[in-house]
N, C-alpha and C positions, 0 to 999 in steps of 0.2 A: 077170350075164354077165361072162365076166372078160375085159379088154383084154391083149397082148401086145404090148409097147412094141417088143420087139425087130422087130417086123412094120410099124410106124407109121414111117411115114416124115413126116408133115403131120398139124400139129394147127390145125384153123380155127377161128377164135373167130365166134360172132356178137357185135355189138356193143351196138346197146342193150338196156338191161336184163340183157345180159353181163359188158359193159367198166363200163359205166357206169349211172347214173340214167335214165327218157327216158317211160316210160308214165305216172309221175303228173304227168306236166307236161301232156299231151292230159287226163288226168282233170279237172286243175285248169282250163284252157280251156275244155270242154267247161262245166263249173259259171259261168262267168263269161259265157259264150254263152247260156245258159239265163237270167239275169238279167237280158241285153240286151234279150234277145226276149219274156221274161214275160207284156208285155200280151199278147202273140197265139196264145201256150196256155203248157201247165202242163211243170214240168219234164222230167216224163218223158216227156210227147208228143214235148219239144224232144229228146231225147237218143234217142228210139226213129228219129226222120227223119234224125235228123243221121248215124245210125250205114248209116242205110238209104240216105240219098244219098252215102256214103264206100264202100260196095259196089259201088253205081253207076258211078262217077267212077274205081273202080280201074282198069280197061281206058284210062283217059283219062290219069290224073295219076300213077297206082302210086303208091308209097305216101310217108311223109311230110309233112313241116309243111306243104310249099307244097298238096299236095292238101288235106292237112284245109282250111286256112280256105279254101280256094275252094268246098267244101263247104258250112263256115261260113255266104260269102256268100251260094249258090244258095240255102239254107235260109233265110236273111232274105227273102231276096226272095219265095220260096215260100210261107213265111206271114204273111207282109205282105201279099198281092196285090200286089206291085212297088210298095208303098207306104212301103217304111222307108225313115226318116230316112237324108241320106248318114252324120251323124255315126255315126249306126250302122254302117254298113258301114266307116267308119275306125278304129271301135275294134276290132271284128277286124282288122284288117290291123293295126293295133299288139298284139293279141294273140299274130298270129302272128309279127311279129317280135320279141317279147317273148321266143318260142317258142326262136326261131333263135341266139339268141344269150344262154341260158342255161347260167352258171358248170357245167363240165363235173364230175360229181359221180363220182367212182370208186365200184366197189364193194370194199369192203372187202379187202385180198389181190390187188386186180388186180396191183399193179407188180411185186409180188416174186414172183408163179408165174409171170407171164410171160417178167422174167427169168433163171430156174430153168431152165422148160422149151426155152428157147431156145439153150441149152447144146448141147440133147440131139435138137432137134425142127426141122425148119423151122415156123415158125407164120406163119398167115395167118389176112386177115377177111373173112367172107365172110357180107354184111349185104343187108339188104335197105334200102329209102328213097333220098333224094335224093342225088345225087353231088354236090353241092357240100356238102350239108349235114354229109356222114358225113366228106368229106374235112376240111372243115374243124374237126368233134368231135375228128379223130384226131389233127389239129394241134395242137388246143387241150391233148388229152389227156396230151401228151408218153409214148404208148404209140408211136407210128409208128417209133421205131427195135428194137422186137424183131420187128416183122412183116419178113417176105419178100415179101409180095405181098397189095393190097387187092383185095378184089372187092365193087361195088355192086350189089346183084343185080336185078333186075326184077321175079323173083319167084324163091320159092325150093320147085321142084317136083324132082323125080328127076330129068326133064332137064336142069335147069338145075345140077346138082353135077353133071350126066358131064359137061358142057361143063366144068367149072370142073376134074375130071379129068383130063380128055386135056390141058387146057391145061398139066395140071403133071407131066404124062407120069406122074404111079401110077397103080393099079390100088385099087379100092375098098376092098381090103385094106389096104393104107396107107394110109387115110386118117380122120384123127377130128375126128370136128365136137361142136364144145362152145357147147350154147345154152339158152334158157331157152323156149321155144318146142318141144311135143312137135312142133305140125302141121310148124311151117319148119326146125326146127334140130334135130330126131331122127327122127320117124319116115320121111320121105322117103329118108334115111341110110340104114336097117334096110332097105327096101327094096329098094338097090341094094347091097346087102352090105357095107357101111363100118361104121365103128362110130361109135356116139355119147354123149355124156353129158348127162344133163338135169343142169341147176339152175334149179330153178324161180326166178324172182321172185315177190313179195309183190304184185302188179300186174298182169295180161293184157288185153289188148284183146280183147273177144268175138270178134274175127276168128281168132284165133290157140287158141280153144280146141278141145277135140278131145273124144268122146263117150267114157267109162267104157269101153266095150268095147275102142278103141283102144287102152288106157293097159296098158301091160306092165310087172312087174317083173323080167323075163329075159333080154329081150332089150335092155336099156339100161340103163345103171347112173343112179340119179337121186343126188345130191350135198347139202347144202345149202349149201355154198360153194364159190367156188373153188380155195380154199387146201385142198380135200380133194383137189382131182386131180393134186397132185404124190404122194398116197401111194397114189392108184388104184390103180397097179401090185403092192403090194403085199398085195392084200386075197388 
């Protein structure tokens, strides 16, 4: 599918696993939480519950650190019979602040396309997770002066980009969302007639995967870096 830059008026980044590092850090928690909990079953029971009480909990907590480990907790307590140790329950709550306040890891090529494109583009983020958490990454990031405007999303469904539209007064034809996520950060896009760019990450969360039939090569251009979408327009 080929983009026309001359039409884009807004290019959205998502952020994690985008801008930065952020899915093997739940992977590696998740492994450390299975440890805690060991005597009272086996790893993969601990990772099938824990993934099935964070489905649960999304209407409650959406998404994010502070959801997972209260997950974490509910799940100690769950197979425990309300019997685990408090030290237990403290070492997740140090996991997940362990979580919160890890060294912000760029992906490769972030600084310099965003600088690039910010020549030629308004660029904005438009993420899903906790709003202190992602404000504070973007702090840490020193990305926050080529954006125009943040948005923490709730969830990231077709309605939730026309609000994030009308806010920016275009029209879905100017608009391109660049994310590593087919479900949150393309295919929603393609549906309301915007464009989008996949790059994948090395990493997904089972939540965010999408079925073979889904997956198009036509209708979305897929990348394997960033530093491929300054010559997008080209191809």
């Amino acid at each position: 599918m080929e983009i026309d830059p001359g039409k884009i008026k807004v290019i959205a980044f998502d952020a994690d696993d985008t801008l930065w590092v952020n899915e093997p850090y739940f992977r590696e928690a998740e492994q450390k939480v299975a440890k805690l909990l060991s005597m009272y079953e086996t790893e993969n029971k601990i990772n099938q519950e824990l993934y099935r009480l964070e489905i649960e909990n999304l209407p409650y907590y959406g998404y994010g650190v502070k959801g997972f480990v209260l997950s974490m907790i509910e799940l100690a307590l769950q197979l425990s019979n309300h019997q685990v140790h408090p030290s237990i329950i403290q070492e997740i709550v140090e996991i997940g602040k362990d979580m919160l306040y890890k060294p912000i890891e760029l992906l490769t090529g972030v600084p310099e396309t965003l600088k690039h494109l910010s020549r030629d583009f308004r660029l904005i983020v438009a993420t899903k997770g906790d709003l202190l958490d992602q404000e504070r990454k973007l702090q840490k990031s020193g990305l926050l002066k080529y954006f125009h405007h943040v948005e923490v999303m709730s969830d990231k469904k077709e309605s939730d980009y026309l609000k994030i539209l009308k806010h920016l007064e275009i029209t879905p034809s100017e608009f391109l969302m660049v994310g590593n996520s087919l479900k949150s950060d393309v295919l929603p896009l393609v549906k309301i007639g915007a464009k989008a760019v996949h790059i994948p990450f090395h990493t997904t969360w089972e939540h965010e995967t999408v079925c073979d039939s889904e997956k198009s090569t036509t209708l979305y251009p897929t990348l394997c870096s960033i530093t491929e979408l300054e010559n997008l327009w080209q191809r």
